[in-house]
C-alpha positions, 0 to 999 in steps of 0.5 A: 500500500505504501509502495502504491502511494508512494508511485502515486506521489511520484506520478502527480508530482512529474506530470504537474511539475515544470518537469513535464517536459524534460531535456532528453524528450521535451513534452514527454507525457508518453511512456515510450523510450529506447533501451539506453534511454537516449533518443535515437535517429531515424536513420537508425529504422529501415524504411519499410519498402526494404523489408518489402524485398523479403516480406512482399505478402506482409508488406502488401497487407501492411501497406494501407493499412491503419497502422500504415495510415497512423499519421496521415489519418485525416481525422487524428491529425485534425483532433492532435493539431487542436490538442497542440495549439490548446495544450501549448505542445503537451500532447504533441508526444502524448499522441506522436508516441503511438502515432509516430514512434520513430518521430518521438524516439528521434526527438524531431517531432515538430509543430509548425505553421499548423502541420506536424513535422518529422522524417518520412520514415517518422510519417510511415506511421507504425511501421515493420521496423518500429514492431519488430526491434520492440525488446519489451514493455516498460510499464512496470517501470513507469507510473502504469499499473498496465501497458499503455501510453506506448510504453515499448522500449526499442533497440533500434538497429541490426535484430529484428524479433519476432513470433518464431525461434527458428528464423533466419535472414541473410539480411539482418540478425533474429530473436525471438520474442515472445512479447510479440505473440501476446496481446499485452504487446498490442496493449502499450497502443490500444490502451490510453489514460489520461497523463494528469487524471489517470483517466482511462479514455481508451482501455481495449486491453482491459476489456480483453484481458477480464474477458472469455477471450483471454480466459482462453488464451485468444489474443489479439493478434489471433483475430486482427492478425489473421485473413478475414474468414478465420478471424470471424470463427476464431472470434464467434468459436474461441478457437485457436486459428491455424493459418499456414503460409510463408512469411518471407520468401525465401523461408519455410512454410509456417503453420501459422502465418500472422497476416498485418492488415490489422483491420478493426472497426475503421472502415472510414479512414482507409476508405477516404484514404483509398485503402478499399482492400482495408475497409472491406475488411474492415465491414466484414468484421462489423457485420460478424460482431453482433446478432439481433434477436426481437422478443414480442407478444403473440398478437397485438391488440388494436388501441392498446400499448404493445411492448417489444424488445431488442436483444443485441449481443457481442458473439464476434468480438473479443472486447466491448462493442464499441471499443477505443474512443467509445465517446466518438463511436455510434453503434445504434439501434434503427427500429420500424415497425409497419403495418401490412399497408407499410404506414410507420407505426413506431420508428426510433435511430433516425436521422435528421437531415443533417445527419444526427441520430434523432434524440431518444435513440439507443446509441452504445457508446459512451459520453466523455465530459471535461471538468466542468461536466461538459460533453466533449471529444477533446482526449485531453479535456476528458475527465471521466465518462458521464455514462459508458454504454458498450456491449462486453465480450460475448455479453448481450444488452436489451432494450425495451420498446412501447408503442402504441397499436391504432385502433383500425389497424389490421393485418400483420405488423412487421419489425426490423431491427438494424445494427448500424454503426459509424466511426464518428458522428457527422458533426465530429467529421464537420468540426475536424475537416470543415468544408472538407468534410465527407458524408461519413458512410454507416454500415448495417452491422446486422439485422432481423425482422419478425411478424406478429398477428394483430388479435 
C-alpha cells in the first residue's frame, strides 16, 4: 500500500511539475523510450519498402493499412493539431508516441505553421521496423499499473524479433520474442489514460484481458492478425486459428502465418484514404460482431400499448462493442415497425437531415465530459465518462420498446431491427475537416425482422 502511494506521489508530482517536459524528450507525457534511454535517429529504422524485398505478402497487407495510415489519418491529425495549439505542445508526444514512434524516439517531432513535422520514415506511421526491434514493455517501470501510453522500449538497429525461434535472414540478425505473440504487446497502443487524471479514455486491453477471450488464451493478434474468414470463427468459436503460409520468401512454410492488415472497426479512414482492400475488411468484421434477436407478444391488440424488445449481443468480438474512443463511436439501434399497408407505426435511430441520430435513440457508446461536466471529444479535456454504454465480450444488452397499436389497424405488423454503426458522428467529421468534410458512410452491422398477428 505504501509502495502504491508512494508511485502515486511520484506520478502527480512529474506530470504537474515544470518537469513535464524534460531535456532528453521535451513534452514527454508518453511512456515510450529506447533501451539506453537516449533518443535515437531515424536513420537508425529501415524504411519499410526494404523489408518489402523479403516480406512482399506482409508488406502488401501492411501497406494501407491503419497502422500504415497512423499519421496521415485525416481525422487524428485534425483532433492532435487542436490538442497542440490548446495544450501549448503537451500532447504533441502524448499522441506522436503511438502515432509516430520513430518521430518521438528521434526527438524531431515538430509543430509548425499548423502541420506536424518529422522524417518520412517518422510519417510511415507504425511501421515493420518500429514492431519488430520492440525488446519489451516498460510499464512496470513507469507510473502504469498496465501497458499503455506506448510504453515499448526499442533497440533500434541490426535484430529484428519476432513470433518464431527458428528464423533466419541473410539480411539482418533474429530473436525471438515472445512479447510479440501476446496481446499485452498490442496493449502499450490500444490502451490510453489520461497523463494528469489517470483517466482511462481508451482501455481495449482491459476489456480483453477480464474477458472469455483471454480466459482462453485468444489474443489479439489471433483475430486482427489473421485473413478475414478465420478471424470471424476464431472470434464467434474461441478457437485457436491455424493459418499456414510463408512469411518471407525465401523461408519455410509456417503453420501459422500472422497476416498485418490489422483491420478493426475503421472502415472510414482507409476508405477516404483509398485503402478499399482495408475497409472491406474492415465491414466484414462489423457485420460478424453482433446478432439481433426481437422478443414480442403473440398478437397485438388494436388501441392498446404493445411492448417489444431488442436483444443485441457481442458473439464476434473479443472486447466491448464499441471499443477505443467509445465517446466518438455510434453503434445504434434503427427500429420500424409497419403495418401490412407499410404506414410507420413506431420508428426510433433516425436521422435528421443533417445527419444526427434523432434524440431518444439507443446509441452504445459512451459520453466523455471535461471538468466542468461538459460533453466533449477533446482526449485531453476528458475527465471521466458521464455514462459508458458498450456491449462486453460475448455479453448481450436489451432494450425495451412501447408503442402504441391504432385502433383500425389490421393485418400483420412487421419489425426490423438494424445494427448500424459509424466511426464518428457527422458533426465530429464537420468540426475536424470543415468544408472538407465527407458524408461519413454507416454500415448495417446486422439485422432481423419478425411478424406478429394483430388479435
Amino acid at each position: 500500500m505504501k509502495k502504491q502511494l508512494f508511485k502515486l506521489l511520484i506520478f502527480t508530482l512529474f506530470f504537474t511539475s515544470s518537469a513535464y517536459a524534460n531535456e532528453k524528450f521535451p513534452f514527454f507525457p508518453s511512456h515510450i523510450n529506447t533501451e539506453s534511454g537516449q533518443p535515437t535517429t531515424p536513420d537508425n529504422f529501415e524504411e519499410p519498402i526494404i523489408c518489402s524485398g523479403c516480406h512482399s505478402d506482409i508488406y502488401n497487407q501492411w501497406k494501407g493499412s491503419m497502422h500504415s495510415s497512423a499519421f496521415v489519418d485525416p481525422i487524428f491529425s485534425a483532433l492532435w493539431k487542436i490538442g497542440a495549439k490548446e495544450t501549448d505542445g503537451l500532447t504533441n508526444n502524448l499522441c506522436g508516441g503511438c502515432h509516430t514512434g520513430v518521430g518521438v524516439l528521434s526527438n524531431d517531432l515538430t509543430f509548425k505553421d499548423n502541420e506536424f513535422h518529422t522524417s518520412d520514415i517518422g510519417k510511415e506511421g507504425v511501421h515493420c521496423d518500429l514492431c519488430h526491434t520492440v525488446t519489451r514493455s516498460s510499464f512496470a517501470d513507469t507510473f502504469s499499473y498496465e501497458p499503455a501510453n506506448a510504453s515499448l522500449v526499442f533497440s533500434p538497429g541490426d535484430v529484428k524479433r519476432g513470433p518464431y525461434k527458428d528464423s533466419e535472414s541473410p539480411h539482418h540478425e533474429t530473436a525471438y520474442s515472445e512479447l510479440h505473440t501476446k496481446s499485452e504487446f498490442c496493449a502499450n497502443c490500444h490502451q490510453v489514460f489520461h497523463p494528469l487524471n489517470n483517466f482511462h479514455i481508451e482501455r481495449t486491453y482491459d476489456e480483453w484481458k477480464y474477458s472469455i477471450y483471454a480466459q482462453k488464451g485468444i489474443q489479439c493478434q489471433d483475430c486482427h492478425m489473421m485473413p478475414l474468414k478465420k478471424a470471424i470463427e476464431t472470434a464467434r468459436t474461441l478457437t485457436k486459428p491455424v493459418n499456414p503460409g510463408k512469411p518471407c520468401i525465401m523461408g519455410p512454410e509456417r503453420e501459422n502465418m500472422f497476416t498485418h492488415e490489422f483491420v478493426g472497426a475503421n472502415f472510414t479512414v482507409t476508405a477516404l484514404l483509398g485503402h478499399e482492400k482495408h475497409a472491406g475488411i474492415a465491414v466484414g468484421r462489423l457485420q460478424s460482431a453482433a446478432k439481433l434477436d426481437i422478443t414480442a407478444k403473440s398478437g397485438f391488440k388494436p388501441g392498446e400499448l404493445a411492448n417489444l424488445s431488442v436483444k443485441v449481443t457481442n458473439v464476434g468480438a473479443g472486447h466491448n462493442l464499441p471499443t477505443s474512443l467509445t465517446e466518438v463511436r455510434q453503434m445504434w439501434l434503427d427500429i420500424k415497425v409497419t403495418d401490412a399497408k407499410g404506414n410507420i407505426l413506431f420508428t426510433s435511430g433516425d436521422m435528421d437531415k443533417a445527419g444526427n441520430i434523432k434524440e431518444g435513440s439507443i446509441i452504445f457508446n459512451a459520453n466523455a465530459v471535461d471538468k466542468d461536466g461538459h460533453h466533449t471529444i477533446k482526449p485531453w479535456e476528458i475527465v471521466r465518462f458521464e455514462y459508458n454504454k458498450t456491449i462486453p465480450p460475448k455479453g448481450s444488452a436489451i432494450e425495451n420498446f412501447a408503442l402504441l397499436i391504432p385502433a383500425d389497424v389490421t393485418g400483420d405488423l412487421d419489425i426490423k431491427a438494424v445494427l448500424k454503426y459509424r466511426s464518428y458522428p457527422q458533426s465530429v467529421a464537420n468540426f475536424l475537416l470543415g468544408d472538407k468534410a465527407p458524408t461519413l458512410p454507416i454500415v448495417n452491422m446486422t439485422e432481423k425482422s419478425i411478424k406478429v398477428k394483430i388479435k
